[in-house]
N, CA, C and O atoms as a GROMACS GRO file, in nm:
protein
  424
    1UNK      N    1  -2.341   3.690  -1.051
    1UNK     CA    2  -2.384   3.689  -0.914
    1UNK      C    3  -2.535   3.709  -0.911
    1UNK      O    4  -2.577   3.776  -1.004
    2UNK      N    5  -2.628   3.664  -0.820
    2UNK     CA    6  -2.746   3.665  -0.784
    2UNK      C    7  -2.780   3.813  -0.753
    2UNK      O    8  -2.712   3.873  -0.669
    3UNK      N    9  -2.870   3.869  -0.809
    3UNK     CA   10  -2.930   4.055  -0.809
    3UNK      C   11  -3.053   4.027  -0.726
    3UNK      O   12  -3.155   4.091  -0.753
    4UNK      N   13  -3.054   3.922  -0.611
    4UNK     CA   14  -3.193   3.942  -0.600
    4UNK      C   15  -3.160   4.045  -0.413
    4UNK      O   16  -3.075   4.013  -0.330
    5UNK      N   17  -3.255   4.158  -0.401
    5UNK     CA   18  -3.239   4.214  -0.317
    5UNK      C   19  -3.275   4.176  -0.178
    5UNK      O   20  -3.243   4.242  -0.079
    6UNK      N   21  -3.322   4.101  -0.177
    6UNK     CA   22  -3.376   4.063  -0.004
    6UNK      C   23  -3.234   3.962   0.022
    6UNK      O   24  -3.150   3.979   0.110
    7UNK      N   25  -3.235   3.864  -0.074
    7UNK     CA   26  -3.025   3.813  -0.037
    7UNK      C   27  -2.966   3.907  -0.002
    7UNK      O   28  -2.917   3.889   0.110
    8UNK      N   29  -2.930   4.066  -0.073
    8UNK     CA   30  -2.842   4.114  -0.005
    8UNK      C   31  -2.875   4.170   0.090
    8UNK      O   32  -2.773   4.224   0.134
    9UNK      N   33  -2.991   4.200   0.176
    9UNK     CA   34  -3.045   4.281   0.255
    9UNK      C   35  -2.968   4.162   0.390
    9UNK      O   36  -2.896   4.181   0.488
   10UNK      N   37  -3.025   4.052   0.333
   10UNK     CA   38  -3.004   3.910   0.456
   10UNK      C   39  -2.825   3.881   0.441
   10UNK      O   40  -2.739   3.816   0.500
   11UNK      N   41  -2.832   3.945   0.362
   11UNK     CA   42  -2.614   3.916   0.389
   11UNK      C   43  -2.579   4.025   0.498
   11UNK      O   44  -2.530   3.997   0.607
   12UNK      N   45  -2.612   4.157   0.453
   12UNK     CA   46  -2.544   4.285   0.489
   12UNK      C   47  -2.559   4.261   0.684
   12UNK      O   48  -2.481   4.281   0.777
   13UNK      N   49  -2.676   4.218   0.674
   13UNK     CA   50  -2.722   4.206   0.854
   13UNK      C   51  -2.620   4.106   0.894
   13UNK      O   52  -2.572   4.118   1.007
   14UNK      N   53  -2.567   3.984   0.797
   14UNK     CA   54  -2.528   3.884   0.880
   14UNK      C   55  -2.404   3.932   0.987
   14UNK      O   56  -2.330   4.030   0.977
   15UNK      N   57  -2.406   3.862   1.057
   15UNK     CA   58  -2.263   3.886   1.168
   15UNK      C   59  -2.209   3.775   1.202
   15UNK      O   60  -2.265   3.697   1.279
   16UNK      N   61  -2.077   3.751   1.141
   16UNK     CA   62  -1.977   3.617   1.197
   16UNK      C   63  -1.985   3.632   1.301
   16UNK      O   64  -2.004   3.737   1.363
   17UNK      N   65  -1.966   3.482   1.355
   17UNK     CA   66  -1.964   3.477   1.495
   17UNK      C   67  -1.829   3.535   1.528
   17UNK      O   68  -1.751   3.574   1.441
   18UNK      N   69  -1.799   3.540   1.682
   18UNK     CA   70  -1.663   3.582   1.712
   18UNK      C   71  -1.541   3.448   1.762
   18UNK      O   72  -1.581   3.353   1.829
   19UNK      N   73  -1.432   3.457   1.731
   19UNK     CA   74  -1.386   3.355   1.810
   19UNK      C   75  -1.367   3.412   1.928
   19UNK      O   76  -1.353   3.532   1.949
   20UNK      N   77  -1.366   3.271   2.055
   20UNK     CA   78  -1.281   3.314   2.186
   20UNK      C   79  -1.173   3.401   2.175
   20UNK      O   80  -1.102   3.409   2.074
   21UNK      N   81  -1.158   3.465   2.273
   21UNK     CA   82  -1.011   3.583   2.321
   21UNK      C   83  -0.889   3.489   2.323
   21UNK      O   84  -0.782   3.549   2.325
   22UNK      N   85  -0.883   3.363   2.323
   22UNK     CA   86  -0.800   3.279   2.346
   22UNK      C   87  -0.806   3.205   2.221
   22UNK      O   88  -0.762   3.092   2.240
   23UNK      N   89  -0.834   3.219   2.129
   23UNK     CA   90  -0.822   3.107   2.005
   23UNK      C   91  -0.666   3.103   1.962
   23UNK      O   92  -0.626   2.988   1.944
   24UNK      N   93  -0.594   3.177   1.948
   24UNK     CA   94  -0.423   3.228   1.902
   24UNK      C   95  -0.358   3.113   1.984
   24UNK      O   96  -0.277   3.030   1.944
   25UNK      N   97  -0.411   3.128   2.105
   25UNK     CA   98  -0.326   3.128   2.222
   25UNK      C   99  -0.328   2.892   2.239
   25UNK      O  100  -0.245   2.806   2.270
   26UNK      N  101  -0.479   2.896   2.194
   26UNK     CA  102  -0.519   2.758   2.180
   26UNK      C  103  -0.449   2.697   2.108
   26UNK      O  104  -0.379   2.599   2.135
   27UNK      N  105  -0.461   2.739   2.032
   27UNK     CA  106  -0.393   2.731   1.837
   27UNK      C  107  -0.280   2.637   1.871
   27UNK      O  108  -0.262   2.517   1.852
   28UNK      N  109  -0.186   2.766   1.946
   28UNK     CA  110  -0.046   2.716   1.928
   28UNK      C  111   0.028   2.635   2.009
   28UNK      O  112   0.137   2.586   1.978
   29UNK      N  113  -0.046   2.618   2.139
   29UNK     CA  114  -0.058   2.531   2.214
   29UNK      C  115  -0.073   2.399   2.152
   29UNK      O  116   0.026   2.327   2.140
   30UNK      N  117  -0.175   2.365   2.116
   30UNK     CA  118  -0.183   2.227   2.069
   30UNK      C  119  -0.065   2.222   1.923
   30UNK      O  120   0.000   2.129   1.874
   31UNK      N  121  -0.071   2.292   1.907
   31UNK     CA  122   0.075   2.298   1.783
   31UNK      C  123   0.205   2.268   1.844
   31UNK      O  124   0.287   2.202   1.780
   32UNK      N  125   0.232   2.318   1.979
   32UNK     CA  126   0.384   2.312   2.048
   32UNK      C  127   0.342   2.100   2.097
   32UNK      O  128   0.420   2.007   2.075
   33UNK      N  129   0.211   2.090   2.157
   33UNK     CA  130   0.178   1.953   2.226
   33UNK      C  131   0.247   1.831   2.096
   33UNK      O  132   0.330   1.740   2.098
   34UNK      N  133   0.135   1.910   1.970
   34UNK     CA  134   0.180   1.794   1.881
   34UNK      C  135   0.303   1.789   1.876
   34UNK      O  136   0.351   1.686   1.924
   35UNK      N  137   0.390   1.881   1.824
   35UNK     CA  138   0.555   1.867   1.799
   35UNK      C  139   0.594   1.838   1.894
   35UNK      O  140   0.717   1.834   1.881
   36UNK      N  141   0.552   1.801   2.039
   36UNK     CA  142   0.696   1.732   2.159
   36UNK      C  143   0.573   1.602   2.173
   36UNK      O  144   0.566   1.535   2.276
   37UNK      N  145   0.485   1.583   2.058
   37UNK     CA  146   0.455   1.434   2.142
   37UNK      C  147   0.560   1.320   2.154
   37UNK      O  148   0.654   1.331   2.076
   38UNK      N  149   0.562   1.212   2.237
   38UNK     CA  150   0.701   1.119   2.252
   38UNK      C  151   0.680   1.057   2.175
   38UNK      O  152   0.562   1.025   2.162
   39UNK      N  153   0.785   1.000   2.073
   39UNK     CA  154   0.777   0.914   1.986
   39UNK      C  155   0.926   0.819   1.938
   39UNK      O  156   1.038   0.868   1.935
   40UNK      N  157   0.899   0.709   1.911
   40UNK     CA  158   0.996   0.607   1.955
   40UNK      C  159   1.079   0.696   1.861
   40UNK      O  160   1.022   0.778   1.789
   41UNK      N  161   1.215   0.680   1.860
   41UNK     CA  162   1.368   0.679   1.815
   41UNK      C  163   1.310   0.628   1.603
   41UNK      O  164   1.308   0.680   1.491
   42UNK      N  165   1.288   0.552   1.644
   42UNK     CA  166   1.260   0.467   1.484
   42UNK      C  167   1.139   0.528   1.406
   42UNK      O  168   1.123   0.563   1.289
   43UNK      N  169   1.062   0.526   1.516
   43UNK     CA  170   0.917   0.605   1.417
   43UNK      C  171   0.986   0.737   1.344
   43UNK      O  172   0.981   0.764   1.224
   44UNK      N  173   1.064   0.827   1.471
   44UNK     CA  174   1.081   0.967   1.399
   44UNK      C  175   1.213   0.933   1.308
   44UNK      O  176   1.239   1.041   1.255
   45UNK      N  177   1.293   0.854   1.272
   45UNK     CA  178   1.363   0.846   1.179
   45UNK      C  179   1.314   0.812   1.073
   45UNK      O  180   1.331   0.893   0.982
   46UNK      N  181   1.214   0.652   1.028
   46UNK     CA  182   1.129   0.659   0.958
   46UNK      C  183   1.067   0.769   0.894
   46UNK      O  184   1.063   0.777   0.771
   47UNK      N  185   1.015   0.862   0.977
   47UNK     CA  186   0.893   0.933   0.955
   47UNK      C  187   0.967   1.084   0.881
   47UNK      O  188   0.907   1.172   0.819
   48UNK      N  189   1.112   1.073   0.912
   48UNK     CA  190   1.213   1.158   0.860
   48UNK      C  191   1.273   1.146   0.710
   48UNK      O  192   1.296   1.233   0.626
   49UNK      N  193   1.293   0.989   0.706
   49UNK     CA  194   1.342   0.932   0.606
   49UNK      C  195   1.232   0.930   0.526
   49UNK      O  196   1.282   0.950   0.416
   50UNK      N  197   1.084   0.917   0.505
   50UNK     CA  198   0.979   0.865   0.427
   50UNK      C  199   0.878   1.001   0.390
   50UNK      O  200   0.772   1.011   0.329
   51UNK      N  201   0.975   1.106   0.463
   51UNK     CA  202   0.929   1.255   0.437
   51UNK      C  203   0.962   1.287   0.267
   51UNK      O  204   0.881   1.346   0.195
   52UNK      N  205   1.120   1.226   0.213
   52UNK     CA  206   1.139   1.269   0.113
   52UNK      C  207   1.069   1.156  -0.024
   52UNK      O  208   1.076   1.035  -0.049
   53UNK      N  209   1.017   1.253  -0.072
   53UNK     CA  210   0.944   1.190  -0.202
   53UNK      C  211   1.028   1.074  -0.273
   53UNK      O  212   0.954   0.977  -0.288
   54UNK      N  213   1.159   1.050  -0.323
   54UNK     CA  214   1.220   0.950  -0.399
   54UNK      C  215   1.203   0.879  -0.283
   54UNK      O  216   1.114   0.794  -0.288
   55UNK      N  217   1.285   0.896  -0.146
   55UNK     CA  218   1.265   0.754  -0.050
   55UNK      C  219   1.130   0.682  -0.071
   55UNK      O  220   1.112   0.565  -0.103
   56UNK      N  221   1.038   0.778  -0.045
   56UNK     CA  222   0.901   0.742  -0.045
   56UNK      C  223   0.854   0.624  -0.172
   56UNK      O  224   0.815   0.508  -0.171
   57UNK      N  225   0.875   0.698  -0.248
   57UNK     CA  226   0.898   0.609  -0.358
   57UNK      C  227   0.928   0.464  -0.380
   57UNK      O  228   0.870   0.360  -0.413
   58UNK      N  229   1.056   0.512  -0.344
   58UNK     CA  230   1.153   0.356  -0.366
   58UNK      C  231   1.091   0.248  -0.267
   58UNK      O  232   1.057   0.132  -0.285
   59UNK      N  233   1.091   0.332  -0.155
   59UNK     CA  234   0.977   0.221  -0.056
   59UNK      C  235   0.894   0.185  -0.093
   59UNK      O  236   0.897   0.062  -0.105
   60UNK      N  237   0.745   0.263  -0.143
   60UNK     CA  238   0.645   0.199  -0.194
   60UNK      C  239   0.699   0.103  -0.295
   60UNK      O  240   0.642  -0.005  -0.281
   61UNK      N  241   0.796   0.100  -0.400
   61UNK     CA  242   0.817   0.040  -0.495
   61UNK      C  243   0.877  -0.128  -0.441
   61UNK      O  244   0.846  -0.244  -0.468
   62UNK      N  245   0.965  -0.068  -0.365
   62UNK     CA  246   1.032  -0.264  -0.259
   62UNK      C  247   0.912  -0.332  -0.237
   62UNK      O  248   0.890  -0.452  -0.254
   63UNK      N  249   0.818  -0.224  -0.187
   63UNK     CA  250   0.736  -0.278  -0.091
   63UNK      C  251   0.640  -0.401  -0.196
   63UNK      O  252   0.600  -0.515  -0.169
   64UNK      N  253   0.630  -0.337  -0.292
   64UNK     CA  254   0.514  -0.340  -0.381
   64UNK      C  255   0.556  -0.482  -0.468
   64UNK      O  256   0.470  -0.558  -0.512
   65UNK      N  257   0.725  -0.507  -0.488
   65UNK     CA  258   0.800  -0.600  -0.524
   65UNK      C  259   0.771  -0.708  -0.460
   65UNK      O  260   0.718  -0.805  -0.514
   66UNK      N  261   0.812  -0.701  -0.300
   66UNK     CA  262   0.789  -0.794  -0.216
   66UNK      C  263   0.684  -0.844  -0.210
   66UNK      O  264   0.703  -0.965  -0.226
   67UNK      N  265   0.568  -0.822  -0.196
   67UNK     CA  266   0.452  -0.837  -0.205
   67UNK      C  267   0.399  -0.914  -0.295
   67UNK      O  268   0.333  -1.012  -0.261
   68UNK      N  269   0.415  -0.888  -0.399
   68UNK     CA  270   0.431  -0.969  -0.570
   68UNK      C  271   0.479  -1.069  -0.529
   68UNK      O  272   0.409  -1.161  -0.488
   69UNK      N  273   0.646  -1.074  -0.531
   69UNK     CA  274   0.712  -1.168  -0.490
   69UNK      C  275   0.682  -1.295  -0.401
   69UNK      O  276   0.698  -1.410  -0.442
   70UNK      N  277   0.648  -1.270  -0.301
   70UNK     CA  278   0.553  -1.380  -0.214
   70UNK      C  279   0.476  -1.401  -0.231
   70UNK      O  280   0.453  -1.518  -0.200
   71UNK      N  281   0.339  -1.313  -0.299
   71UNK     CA  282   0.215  -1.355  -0.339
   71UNK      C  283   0.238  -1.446  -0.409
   71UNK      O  284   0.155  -1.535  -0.400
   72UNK      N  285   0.360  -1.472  -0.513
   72UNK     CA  286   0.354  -1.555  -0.625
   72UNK      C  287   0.421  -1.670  -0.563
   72UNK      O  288   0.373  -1.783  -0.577
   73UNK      N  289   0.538  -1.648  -0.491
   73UNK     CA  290   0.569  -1.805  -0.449
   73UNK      C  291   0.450  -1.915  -0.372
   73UNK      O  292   0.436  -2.037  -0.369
   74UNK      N  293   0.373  -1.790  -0.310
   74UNK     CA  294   0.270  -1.856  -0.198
   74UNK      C  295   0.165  -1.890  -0.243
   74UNK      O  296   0.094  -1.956  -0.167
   75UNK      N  297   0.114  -1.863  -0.379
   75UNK     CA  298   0.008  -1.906  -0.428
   75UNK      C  299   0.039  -1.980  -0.549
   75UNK      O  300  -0.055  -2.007  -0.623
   76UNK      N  301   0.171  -2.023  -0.585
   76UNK     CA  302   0.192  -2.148  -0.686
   76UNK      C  303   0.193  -2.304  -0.619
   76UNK      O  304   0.265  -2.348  -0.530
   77UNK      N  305   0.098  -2.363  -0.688
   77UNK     CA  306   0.083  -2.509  -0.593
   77UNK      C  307   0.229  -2.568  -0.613
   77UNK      O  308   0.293  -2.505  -0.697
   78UNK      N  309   0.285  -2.658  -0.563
   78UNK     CA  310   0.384  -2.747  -0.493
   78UNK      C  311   0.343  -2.869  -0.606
   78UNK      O  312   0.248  -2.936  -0.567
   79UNK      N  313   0.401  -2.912  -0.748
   79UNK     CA  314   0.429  -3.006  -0.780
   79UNK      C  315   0.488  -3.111  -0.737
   79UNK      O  316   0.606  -3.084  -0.759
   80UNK      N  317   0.485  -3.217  -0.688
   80UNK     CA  318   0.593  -3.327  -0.692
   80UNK      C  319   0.574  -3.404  -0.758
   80UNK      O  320   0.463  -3.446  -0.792
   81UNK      N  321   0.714  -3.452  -0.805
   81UNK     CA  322   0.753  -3.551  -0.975
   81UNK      C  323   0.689  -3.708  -0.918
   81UNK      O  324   0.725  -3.768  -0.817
   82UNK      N  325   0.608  -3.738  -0.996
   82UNK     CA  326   0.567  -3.918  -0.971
   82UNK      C  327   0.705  -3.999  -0.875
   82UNK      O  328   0.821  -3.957  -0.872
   83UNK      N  329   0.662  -4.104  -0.812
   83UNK     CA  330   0.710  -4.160  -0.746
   83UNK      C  331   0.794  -4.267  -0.840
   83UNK      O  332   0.915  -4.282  -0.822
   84UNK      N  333   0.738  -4.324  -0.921
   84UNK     CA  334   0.850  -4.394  -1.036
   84UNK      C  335   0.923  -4.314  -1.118
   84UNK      O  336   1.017  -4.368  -1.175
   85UNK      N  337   0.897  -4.164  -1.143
   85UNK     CA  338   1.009  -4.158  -1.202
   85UNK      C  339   1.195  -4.172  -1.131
   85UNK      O  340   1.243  -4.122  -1.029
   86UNK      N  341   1.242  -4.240  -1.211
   86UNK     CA  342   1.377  -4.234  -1.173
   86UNK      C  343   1.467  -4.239  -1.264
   86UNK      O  344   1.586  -4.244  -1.232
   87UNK      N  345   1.422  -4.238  -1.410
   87UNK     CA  346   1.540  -4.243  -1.485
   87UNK      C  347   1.474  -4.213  -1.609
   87UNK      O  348   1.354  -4.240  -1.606
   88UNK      N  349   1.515  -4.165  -1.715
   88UNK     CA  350   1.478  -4.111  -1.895
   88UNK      C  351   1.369  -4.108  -1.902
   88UNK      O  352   1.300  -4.010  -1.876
   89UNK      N  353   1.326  -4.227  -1.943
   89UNK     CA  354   1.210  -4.310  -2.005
   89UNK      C  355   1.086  -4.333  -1.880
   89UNK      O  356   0.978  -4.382  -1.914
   90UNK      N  357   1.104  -4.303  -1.765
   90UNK     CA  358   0.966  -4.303  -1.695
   90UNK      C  359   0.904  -4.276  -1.741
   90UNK      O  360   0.913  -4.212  -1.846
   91UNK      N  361   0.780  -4.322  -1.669
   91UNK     CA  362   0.635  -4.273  -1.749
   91UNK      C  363   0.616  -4.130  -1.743
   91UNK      O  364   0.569  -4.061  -1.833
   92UNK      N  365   0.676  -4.072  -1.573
   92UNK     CA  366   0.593  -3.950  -1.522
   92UNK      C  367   0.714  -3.845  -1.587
   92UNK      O  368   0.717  -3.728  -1.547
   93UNK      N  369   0.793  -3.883  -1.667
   93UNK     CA  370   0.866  -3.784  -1.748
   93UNK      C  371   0.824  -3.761  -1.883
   93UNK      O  372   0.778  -3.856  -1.947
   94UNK      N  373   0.835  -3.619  -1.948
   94UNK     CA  374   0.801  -3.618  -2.103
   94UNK      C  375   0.835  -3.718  -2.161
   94UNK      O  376   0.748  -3.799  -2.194
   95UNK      N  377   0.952  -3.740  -2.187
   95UNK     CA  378   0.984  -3.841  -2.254
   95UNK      C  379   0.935  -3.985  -2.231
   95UNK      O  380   0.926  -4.072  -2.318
   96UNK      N  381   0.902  -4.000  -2.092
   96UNK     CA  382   0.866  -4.155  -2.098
   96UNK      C  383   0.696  -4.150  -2.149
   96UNK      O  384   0.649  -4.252  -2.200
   97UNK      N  385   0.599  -4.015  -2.129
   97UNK     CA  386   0.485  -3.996  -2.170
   97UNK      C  387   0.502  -4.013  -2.288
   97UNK      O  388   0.398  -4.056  -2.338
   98UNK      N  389   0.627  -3.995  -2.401
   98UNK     CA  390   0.574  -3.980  -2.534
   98UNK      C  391   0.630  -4.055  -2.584
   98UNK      O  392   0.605  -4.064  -2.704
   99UNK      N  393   0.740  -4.154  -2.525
   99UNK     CA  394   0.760  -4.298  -2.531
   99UNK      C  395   0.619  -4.368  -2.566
   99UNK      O  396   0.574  -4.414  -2.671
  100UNK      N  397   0.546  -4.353  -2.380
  100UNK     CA  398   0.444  -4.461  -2.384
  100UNK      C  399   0.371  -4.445  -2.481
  100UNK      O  400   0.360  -4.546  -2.549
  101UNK      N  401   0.281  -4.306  -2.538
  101UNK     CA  402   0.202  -4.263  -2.691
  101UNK      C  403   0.256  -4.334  -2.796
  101UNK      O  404   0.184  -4.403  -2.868
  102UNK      N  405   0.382  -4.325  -2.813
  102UNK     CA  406   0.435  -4.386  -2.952
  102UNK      C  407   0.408  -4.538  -2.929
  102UNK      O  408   0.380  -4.600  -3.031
  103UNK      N  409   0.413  -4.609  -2.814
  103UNK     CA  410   0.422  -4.747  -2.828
  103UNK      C  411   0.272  -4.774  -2.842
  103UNK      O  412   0.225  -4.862  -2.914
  104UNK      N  413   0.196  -4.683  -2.760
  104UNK     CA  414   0.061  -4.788  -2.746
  104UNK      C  415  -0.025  -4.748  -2.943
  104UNK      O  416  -0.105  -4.823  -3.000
  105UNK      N  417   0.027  -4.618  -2.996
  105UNK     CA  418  -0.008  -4.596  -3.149
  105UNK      C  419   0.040  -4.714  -3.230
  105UNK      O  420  -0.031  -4.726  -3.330
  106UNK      N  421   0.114  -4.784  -3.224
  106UNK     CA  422   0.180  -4.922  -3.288
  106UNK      C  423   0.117  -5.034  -3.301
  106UNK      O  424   0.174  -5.132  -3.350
   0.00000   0.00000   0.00000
């Protein structure tokens, strides 16, 4: 701790302020307001259900799935197969690609 004497001279004088005669009384007031604020049927079940840590959990975890999940369908482009292919040997199929390689190497 700091030994220097004019600090403690300037502590010993200090004086907390006081609270109002009514601070208790404030307090708990806004404590009773918050607990009856109105709140839909669903929020406070939610807010009941998402109190316990595993729920909590498992939610963040769906949530976090889903999210993935669509990110990835929604950001993979949309192939569509060539318009001639229709059978084995098309061009726009492997096989008709490595058909056509083998023939035009000949």
């Amino acid at each position: 701790m700091n030994n220097d004497p004019q600090l403690s001279h300037l502590l010993r004088q200090w004086r907390a302020p006081e609270p109002p005669g009514n601070f208790d009384a404030n307090v708990w007031r806004r404590i009773r307001l918050a607990e009856s604020a109105p709140t839909s049927p669903l929020a406070g079940w939610l807010r009941r259900q998402l109190w316990h840590p595993a729920l909590s959990l498992g939610a963040a975890a769906a949530l976090g799935v889903a999210i993935g999940v669509f990110g990835g369908v929604f950001s993979t482009p949309v192939v569509e197969p060539p318009a001639q292919a229709t059978h084995f040997l098309s061009p726009g199929t492997l096989t008709g690609t490595y058909a056509q390689l083998v023939g035009e190497t000949r």
